[in-house]
C-alpha positions, 0 to 999 in steps of 0.5 A: 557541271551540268550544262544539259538542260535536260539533264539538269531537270532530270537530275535531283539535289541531295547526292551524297554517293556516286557508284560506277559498275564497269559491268562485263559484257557476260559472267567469264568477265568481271565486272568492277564496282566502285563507290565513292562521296562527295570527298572523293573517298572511296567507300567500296571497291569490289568486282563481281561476275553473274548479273545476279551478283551485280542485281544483287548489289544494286538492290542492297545499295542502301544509298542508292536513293541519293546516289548517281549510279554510272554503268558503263556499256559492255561491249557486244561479245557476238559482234564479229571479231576484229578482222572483220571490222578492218575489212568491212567498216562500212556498217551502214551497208551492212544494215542497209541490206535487206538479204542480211539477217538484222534481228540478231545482235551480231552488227551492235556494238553493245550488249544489252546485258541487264538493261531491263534491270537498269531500266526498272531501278530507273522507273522507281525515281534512282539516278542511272545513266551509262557512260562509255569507258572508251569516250570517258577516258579520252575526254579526261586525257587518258588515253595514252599510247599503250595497248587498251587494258594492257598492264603498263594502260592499267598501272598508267591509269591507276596512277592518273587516278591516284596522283591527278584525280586525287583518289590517294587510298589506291594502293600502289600496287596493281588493281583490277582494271574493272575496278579502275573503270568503274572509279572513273565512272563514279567519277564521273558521277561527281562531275555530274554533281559539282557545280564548280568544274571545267569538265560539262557534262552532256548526254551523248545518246540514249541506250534502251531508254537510259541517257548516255552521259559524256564530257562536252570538250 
C-alpha cells in the first residue's frame, strides 16, 4: 500500500502488470526477468544476459504503458573485494581524502549499468523505480541463516514464494536465482499497487534520478 505522498502523486492507476529484472551487474552475469498480474500469475519467466537483451525486452514490452516495472541494483563489479571492506569499513574516510582518486567507480556500491536507458523509459511517462534485492528480502523475513545465493537460500526462498506468497506455478525443482530475484521485485510491484496490505511502501533513496523503493517496517 502506498504510504509515501510522493510516491502516491508519482504513481498512475490502471496497472494491470507488474515486471521485476534482478539485472546483473555485467553480461558473465544473468540477469533474471519476471512478469506477473494482478492475480499473481506469472506470465513470463526468463533470464538474459548483454543490456541489449535486457533494452530489447523492455522496448518489446507491450504492457509496459500499465506496468510497474522494478529493477533491482547490481552490485558494482570494480568495488574492492571483501577483504578490503573488513579492513577498512570506514567509507567515509575514504571519500574524505582529497589524495584519493574519486571519479572512478571503485568506492560505489552499485553499478550503473543501464541507467541512462531506465532514465529514458522514465521521461516517456513508464513507471520505473529500483529496489535493493538485499533490503526487499529482509524486510519480507527472507533472510535466513544460509549463505546468500547458496543452493539451500535459492530452494528456501523458492519455496517461501511458492507456499507463503502464493506464486503456486513455481515448479518444485530448482530455479534460476535471478529469476526468484526478479518475482520478488514484480512483487513488490503489487505491493505498490494493492491498497489492502500490511507491508508500506516508502521510497528509500533515489539512484540516478530514479526512486528507490522499500518496505517501511
Amino acid at each position: 500500500m502506498i504510504k509515501d505522498k510522493e510516491l502516491a502523486k508519482k504513481f498512475c492507476e490502471n496497472k494491470f502488470y507488474f515486471a521485476g529484472i534482478s539485472l546483473g551487474s555485467n553480461s558473465a552475469n544473468e540477469t533474471g526477468v519476471a512478469i506477473i498480474d494482478k492475480d499473481m500469475k506469472i506470465i513470463t519467466l526468463d533470464k538474459l544476459f548483454s543490456m541489449e537483451d535486457v533494452k530489447f525486452f523492455l522496448k518489446n514490452f507491450v504492457g509496459k504503458k500499465n506496468a510497474i516495472i522494478n529493477i533491482a541494483l547490481p552490485e558494482n563489479p570494480l568495488m574492492l573485494n571483501a577483504k578490503w571492506k573488513l579492513i577498512s569499513r570506514e567509507y567515509q574516510l575514504v571519500q574524505s581524502n582529497k589524495l584519493i582518486n574519486h571519479d572512478s567507480d571503485w568506492i560505489q556500491r552499485y553499478s550503473h549499468r543501464g541507467c541512462d536507458f531506465f532514465l529514458e523509459l522514465k521521461s516517456q511517462g513508464i513507471d520505473i523505480f529500483r529496489y535493493d534485492v538485499h533490503e526487499l528480502k529482509s524486510s519480507l523475513g527472507l533472510s535466513g541463516v544460509f549463505k546468500d545465493r547458496s543452493p539451500v537460500d535459492c530452494k528456501s526462498l523458492q519455496s517461501a514464494l511458492k507456499h507463503r506468497f502464493g506464486f503456486k506455478e513455481l515448479p518444485s525443482n530448482m530455479i534460476p536465482v535471478s529469476q526468484l530475484e526478479a518475482i520478488l521485485g514484480a512483487y513488490l510491484g503489487v505491493l505498490i499497487a494493492e491498497k489492502n496490505t500490511e507491508y508500506n511502501c516508502k521510497i528509500k533513496a533515489k539512484y540516478k534520478d530514479i526512486e528507490v523503493i522499500g518496505l517501511d517496517l
